[in-house]
Structures are given as structure tokens and as C-alpha cells.
C-alpha atoms as an extended CHARMM CRD file, in Angstrom:
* protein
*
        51  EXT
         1         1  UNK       CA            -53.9850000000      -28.8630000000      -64.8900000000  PROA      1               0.0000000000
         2         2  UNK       CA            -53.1210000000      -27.5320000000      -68.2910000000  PROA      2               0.0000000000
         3         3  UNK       CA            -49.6570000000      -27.6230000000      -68.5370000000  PROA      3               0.0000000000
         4         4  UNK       CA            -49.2670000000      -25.4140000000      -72.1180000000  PROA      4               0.0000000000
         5         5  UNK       CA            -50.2950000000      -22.8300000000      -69.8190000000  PROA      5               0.0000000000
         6         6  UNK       CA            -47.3770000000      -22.4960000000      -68.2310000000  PROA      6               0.0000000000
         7         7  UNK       CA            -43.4220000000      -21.9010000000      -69.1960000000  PROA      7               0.0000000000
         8         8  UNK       CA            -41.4050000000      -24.0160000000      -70.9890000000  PROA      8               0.0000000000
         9         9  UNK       CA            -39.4400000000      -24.6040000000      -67.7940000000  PROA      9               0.0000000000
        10        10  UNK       CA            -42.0970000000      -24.5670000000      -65.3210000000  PROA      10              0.0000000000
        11        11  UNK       CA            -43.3860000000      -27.2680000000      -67.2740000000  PROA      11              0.0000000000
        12        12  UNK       CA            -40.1680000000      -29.1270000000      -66.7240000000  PROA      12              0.0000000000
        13        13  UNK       CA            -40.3450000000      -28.3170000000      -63.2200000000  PROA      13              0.0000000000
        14        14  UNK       CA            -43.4530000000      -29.9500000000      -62.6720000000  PROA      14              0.0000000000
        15        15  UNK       CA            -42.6610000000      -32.8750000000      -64.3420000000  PROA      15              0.0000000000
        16        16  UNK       CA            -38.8850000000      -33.2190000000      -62.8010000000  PROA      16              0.0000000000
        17        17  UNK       CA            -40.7780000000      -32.6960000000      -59.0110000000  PROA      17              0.0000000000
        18        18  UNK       CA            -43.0600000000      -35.5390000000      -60.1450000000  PROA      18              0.0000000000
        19        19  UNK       CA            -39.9750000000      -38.0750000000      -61.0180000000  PROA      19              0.0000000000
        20        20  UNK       CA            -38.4900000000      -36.4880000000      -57.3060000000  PROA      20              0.0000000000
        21        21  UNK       CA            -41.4640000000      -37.8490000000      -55.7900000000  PROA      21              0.0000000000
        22        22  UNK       CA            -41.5100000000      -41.2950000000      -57.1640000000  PROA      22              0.0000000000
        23        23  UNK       CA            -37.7690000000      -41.3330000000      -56.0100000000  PROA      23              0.0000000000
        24        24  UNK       CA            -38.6360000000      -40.8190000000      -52.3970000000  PROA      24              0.0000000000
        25        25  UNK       CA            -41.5120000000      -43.3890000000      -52.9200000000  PROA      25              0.0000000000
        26        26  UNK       CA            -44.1890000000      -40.5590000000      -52.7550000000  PROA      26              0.0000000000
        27        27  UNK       CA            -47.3700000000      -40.9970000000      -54.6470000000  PROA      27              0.0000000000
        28        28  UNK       CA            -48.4380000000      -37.4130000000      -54.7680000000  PROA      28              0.0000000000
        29        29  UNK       CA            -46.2470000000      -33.9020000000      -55.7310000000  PROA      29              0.0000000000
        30        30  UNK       CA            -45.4540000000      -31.8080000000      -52.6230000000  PROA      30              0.0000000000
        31        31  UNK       CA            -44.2510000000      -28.3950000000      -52.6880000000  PROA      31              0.0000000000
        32        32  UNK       CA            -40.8630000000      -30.0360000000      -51.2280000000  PROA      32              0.0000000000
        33        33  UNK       CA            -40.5330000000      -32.2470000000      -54.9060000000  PROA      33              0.0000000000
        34        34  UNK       CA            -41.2030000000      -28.5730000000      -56.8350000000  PROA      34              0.0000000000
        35        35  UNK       CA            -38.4640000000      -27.4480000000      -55.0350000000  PROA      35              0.0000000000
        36        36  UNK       CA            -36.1820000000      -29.7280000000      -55.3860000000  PROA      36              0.0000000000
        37        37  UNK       CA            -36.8580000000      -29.9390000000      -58.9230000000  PROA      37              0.0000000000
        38        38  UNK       CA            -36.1990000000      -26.1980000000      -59.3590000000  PROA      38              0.0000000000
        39        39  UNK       CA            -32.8730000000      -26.5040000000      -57.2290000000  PROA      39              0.0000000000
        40        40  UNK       CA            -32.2260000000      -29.1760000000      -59.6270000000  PROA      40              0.0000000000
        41        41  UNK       CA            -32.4650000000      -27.3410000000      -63.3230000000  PROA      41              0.0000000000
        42        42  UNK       CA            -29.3620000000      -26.6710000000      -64.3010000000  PROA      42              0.0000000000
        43        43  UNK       CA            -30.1860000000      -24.3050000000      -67.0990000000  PROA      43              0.0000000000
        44        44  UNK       CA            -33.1330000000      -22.6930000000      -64.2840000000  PROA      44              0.0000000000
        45        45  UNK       CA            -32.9620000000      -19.4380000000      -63.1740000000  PROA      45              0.0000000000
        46        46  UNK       CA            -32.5890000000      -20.5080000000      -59.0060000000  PROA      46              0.0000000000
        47        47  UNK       CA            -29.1370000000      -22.3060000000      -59.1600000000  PROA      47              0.0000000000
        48        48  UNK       CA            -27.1700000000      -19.4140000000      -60.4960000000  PROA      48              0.0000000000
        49        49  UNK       CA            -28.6050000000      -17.4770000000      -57.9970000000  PROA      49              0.0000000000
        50        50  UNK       CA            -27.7560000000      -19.3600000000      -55.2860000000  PROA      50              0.0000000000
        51        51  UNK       CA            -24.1710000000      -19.6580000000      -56.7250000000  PROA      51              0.0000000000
């Protein structure tokens, strides 16, 4: 995956959801970690959003 392809805070994303996984003792990114690390962003667009 080419990750200059994408955002400057998708990359983070990805990289936050892959730290989320290896928290939960996962060896492989799951849409759940993605999410979790986009909940998580606190300068993202989805938390301020959700209030």
C-alpha cells in the first residue's frame, strides 16, 4: 500500500488503527482498529461531529 497516496490524516489513521491492533493483541488491521483510530484523532474530522 502506498501510503503518500493518501491524506495526511488518513495516513495517521492507518498507522494509529495499526498501534489499536497491537493493543488488543491483534496481528492484522481490521476495519474495527480504523475505526477506532478515527474516533480517536482528536484534531480528525469524526469527533467533532459526533460532539
Amino acid at each position: 500500500m502506498r501510503l503518500d497516496k493518501f491524506t495526511l490524516k488518513a495516513q495517521e489513521a492507518i498507522q494509529a488503527s495499526q498501534q489499536v491492533a497491537e493493543r488488543f493483541g491483534n496481528q492484522q488491521i481490521e476495519p474495527e482498529h480504523l475505526m477506532r483510530a478515527i474516533l480517536e484523532q482528536k484534531e480528525g474530522v469524526i469527533p467533532p461531529l459526533l460532539g
